[in-house]
GUROTI-674928 format. One line per 8 residues: number of its first residue (from 1); their letters; for each residue x, y, z of N, C-alpha, C, O. Coordinates in pm, 1 decimal. Example, Ala and Ser with C-alpha at 12.3 -4.5 7.8 and 13.67 -1.06 7.14 Angstrom:
1> as> 1319.0:-569.0:780.0:1230.0:-450.0:780.0:1320.0:-330.0:780.0:1423.6:-331.9:846.5  1285.0:-225.0:708.0:1367.0:-106.0:714.0:1290.0:3.0:787.0:1340.9:113.8:803.9
END
This chain:
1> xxxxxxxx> 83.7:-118.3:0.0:0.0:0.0:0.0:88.2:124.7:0.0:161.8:149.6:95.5  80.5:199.1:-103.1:146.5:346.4:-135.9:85.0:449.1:-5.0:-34.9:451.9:23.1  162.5:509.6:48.6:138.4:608.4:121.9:219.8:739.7:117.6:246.3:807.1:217.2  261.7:772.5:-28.3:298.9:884.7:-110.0:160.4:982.9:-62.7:41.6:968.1:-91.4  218.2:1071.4:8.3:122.2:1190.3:23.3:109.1:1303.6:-41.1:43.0:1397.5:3.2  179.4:1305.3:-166.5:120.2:1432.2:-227.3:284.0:1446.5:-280.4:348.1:1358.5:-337.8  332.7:1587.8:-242.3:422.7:1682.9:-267.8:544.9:1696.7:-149.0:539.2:1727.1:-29.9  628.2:1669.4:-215.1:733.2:1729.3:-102.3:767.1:1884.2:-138.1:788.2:1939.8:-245.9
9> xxxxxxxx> 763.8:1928.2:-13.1:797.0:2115.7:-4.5:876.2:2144.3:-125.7:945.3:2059.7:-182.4  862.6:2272.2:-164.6:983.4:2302.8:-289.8:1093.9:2319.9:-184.6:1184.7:2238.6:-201.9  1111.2:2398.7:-85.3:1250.3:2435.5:22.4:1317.0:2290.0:46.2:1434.6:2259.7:26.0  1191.3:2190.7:103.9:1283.9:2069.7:145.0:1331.1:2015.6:48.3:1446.1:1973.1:59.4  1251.1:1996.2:-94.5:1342.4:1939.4:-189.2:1492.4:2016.2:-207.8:1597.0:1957.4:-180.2  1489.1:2148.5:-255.9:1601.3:2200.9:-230.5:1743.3:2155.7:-134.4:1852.4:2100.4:-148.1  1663.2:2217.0:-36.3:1790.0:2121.8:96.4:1853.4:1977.4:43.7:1967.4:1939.5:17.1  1713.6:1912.1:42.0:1770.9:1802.1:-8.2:1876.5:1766.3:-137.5:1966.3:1682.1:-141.1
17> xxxxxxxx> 1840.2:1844.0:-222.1:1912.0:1807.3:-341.1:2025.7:1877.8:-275.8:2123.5:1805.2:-257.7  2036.5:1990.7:-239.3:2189.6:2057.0:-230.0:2276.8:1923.4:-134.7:2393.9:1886.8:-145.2  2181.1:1879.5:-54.3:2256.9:1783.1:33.2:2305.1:1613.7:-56.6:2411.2:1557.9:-28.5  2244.7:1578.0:-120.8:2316.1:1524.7:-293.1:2381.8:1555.2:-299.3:2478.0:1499.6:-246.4  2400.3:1698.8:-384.3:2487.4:1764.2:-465.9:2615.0:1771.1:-411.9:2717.4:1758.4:-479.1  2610.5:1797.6:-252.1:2736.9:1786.6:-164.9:2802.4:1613.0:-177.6:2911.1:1580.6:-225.3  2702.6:1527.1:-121.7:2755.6:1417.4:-133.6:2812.7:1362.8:-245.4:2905.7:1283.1:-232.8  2764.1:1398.9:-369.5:2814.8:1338.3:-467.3:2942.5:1416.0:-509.7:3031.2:1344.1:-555.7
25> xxxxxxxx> 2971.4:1561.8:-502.2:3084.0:1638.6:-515.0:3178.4:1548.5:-431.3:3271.1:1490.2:-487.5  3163.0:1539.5:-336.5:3252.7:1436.6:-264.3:3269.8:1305.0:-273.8:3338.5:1260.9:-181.6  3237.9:1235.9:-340.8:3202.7:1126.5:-415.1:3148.5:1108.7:-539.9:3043.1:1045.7:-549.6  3214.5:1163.3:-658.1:3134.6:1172.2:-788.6:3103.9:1066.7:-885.8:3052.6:1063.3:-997.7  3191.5:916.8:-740.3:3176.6:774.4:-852.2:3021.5:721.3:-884.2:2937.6:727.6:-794.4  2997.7:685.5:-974.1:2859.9:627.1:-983.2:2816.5:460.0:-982.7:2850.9:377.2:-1067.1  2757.3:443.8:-899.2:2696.8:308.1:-867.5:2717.9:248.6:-981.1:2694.3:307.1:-1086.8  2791.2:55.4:-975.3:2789.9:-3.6:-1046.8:2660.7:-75.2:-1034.2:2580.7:-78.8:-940.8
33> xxxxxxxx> 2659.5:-146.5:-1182.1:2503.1:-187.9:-1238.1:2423.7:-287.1:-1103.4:2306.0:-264.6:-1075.5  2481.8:-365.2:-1049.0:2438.0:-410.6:-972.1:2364.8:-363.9:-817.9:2289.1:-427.2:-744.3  2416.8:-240.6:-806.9:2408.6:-161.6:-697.8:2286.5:-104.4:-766.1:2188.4:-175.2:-743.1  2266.4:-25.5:-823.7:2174.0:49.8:-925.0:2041.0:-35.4:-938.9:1927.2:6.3:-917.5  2068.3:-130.5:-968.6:1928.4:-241.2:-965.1:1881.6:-290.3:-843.9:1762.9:-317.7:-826.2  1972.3:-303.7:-755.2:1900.9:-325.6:-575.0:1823.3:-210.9:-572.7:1700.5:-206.4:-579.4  1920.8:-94.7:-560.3:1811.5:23.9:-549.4:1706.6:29.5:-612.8:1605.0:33.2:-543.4  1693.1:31.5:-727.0:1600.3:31.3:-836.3:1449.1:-23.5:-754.3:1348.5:34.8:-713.7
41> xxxxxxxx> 1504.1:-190.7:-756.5:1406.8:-312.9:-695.8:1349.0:-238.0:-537.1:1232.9:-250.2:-498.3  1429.5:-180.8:-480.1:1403.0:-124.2:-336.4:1284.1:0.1:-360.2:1172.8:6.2:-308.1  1362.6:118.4:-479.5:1272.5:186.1:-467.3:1108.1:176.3:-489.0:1015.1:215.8:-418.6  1111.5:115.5:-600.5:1015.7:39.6:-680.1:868.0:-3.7:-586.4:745.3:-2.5:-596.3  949.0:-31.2:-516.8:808.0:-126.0:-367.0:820.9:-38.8:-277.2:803.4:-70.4:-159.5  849.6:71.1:-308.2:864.0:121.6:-142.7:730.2:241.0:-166.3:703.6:313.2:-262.3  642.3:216.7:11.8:560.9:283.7:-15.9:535.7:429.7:-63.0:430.8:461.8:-118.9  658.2:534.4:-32.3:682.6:636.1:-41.9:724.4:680.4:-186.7:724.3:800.7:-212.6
49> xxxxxxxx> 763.3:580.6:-290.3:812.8:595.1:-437.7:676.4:632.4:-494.4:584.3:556.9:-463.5  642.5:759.3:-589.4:534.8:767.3:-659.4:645.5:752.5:-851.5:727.5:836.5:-888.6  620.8:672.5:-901.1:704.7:606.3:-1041.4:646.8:737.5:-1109.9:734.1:799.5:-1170.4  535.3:787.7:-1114.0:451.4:882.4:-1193.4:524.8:1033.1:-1164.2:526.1:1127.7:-1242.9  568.3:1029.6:-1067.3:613.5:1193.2:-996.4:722.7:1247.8:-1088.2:752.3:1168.7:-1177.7  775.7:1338.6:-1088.5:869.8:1441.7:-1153.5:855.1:1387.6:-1301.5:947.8:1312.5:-1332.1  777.5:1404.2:-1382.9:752.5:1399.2:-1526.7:787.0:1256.8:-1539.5:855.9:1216.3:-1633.1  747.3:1191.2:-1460.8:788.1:1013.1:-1539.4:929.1:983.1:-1456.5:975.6:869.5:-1464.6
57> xxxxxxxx> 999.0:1085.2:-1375.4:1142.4:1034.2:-1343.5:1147.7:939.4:-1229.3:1229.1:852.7:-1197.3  1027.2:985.4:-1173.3:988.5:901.7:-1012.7:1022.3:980.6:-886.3:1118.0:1057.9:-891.5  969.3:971.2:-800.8:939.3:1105.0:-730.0:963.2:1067.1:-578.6:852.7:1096.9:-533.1  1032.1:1023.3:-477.9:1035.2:1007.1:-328.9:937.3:1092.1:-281.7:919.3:1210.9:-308.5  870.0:1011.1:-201.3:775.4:1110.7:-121.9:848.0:1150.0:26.9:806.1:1248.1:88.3  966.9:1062.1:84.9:1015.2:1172.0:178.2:1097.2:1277.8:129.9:1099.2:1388.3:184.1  1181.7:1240.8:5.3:1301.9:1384.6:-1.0:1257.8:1451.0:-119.7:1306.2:1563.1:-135.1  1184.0:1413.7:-201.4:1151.3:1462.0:-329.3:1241.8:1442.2:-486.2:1213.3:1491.5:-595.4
65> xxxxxxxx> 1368.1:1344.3:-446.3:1457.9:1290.9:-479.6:1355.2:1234.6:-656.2:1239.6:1193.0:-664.1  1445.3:1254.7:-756.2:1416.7:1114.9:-916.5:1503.1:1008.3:-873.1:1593.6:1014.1:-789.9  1469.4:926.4:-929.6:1553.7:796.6:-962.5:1672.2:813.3:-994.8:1764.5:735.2:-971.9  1678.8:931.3:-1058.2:1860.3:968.1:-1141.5:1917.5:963.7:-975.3:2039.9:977.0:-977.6  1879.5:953.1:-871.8:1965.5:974.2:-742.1:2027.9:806.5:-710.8:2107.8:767.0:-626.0  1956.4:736.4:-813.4:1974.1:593.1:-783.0:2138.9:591.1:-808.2:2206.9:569.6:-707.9  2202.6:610.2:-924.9:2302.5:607.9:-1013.3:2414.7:659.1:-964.4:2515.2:649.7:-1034.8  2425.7:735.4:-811.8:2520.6:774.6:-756.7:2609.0:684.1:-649.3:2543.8:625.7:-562.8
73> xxxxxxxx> 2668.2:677.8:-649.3:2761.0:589.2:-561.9:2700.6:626.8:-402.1:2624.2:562.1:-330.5  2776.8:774.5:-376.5:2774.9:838.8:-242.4:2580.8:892.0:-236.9:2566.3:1004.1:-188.2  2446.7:821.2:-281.3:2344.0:834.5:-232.0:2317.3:771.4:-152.1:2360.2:656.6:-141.1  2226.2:834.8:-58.9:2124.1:737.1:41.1:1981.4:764.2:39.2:1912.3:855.4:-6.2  1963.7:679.8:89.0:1792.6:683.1:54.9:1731.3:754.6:190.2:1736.0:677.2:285.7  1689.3:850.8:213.7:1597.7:887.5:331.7:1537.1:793.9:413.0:1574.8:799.5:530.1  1462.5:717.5:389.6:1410.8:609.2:476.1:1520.3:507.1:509.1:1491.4:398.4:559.0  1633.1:539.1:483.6:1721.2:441.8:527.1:1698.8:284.7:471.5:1739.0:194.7:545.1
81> xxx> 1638.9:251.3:350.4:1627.7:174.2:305.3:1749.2:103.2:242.7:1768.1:-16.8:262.0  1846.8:193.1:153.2:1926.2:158.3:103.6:2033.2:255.3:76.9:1994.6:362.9:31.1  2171.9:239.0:97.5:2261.6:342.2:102.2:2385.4:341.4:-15.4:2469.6:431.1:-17.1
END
């Protein structure tokens, strides 16, 4: 059962992405294929993933995060699902 509530804040997305943007500056390697597909499979079922959100990119309902966040080495997932 999806319990995607809507919208994450424009500010918190912000924060959030800048807080990416830091991690990955500091880590700019990108997840090998195998890593990329756990996540993938993780995000996929997780109740908070709306697949439909940010124009088709897929949308976190805690950080407001796309999928392109999958592909980074130095990401984590907010719910602590997968790091």
């Amino acid at each position: 059962m999806k319990i995607y509530s809507g919208k994450v804040s424009i500010i918190a997305k912000a924060r959030n992405l800048a807080a990416a943007v830091a991690d990955i500056a500091r880590n700019p390697r990108m997840a090998g294929a195998e890593v990329f597909a756990r996540r993938k499979r993780v995000c996929l079922s997780c109740e908070w993933f709306d697949a439909a959100g940010n124009f088709g990119l897929g949308e976190c309902g805690k950080c407001g995060c796309t999928a392109a966040k999958l592909r980074f080495a130095a990401s984590r997932c907010p719910a602590g699902r997968w790091k």
